[in-house]
C-alpha positions, -999 to +999 in steps of 0.1 A: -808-177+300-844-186+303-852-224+300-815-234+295-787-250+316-749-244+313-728-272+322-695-269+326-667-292+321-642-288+354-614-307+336-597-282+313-625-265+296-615-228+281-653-219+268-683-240+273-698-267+246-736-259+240-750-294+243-782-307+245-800-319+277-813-356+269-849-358+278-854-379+310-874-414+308-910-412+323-904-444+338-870-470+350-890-497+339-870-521+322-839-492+320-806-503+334-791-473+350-752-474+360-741-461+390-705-444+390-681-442+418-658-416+412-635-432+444-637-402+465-636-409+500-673-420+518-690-415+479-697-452+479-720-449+509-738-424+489-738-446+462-747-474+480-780-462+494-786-449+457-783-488+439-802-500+471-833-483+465-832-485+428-830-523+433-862-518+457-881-506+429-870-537+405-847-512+382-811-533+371-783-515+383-744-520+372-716-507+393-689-488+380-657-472+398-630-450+383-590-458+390-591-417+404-614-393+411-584-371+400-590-380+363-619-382+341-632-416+339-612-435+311-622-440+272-628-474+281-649-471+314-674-445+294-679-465+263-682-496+288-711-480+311-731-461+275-726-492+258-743-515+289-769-486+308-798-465+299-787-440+326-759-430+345-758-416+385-725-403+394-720-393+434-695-366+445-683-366+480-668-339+499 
């Protein structure tokens, strides 16, 4: 597919959901972007270094940590992190 992405949902998906890339911001300036730890082992260094230099440049950051990375994040935790951030970085480790 030319000038299209396919993103698939690892949970339980049977046939993928066309949806709609958001356009990315030209600029963090004045954005808060969430950063999520998905509490795999070592993926808080990751994310770490991540908030670290997005606090260099003078962008707000909120942490955010899910109960399992066995489990998508819950109802609460997701309407929680759209509700306070512009943006969201979520680190995998392995």
């Amino acid at each position: 597919m030319s000038g299209s992405v396919v993103l698939l949902d690892p949970t339980s998906e049977l046939s993928p959901a066309a949806r709609a890339l958001h356009a990315r911001p030209a600029s963090l300036e004045g954005l808060c972007v969430g950063i999520l730890d998905i509490s795999k082992a070592r993926g808080n260094v990751f994310l770490d270094r991540i908030g670290e230099l997005l606090l260099a440049q003078g962008v707000a950051v909120k942490r955010y940590r899910k109960p399992t990375f066995t489990r998508p994040a819950p109802d609460a935790l997701r309407q929680q992190i759209a509700s306070e951030c512009n943006l969201v970085v979520e680190g995998l480790a392995d």
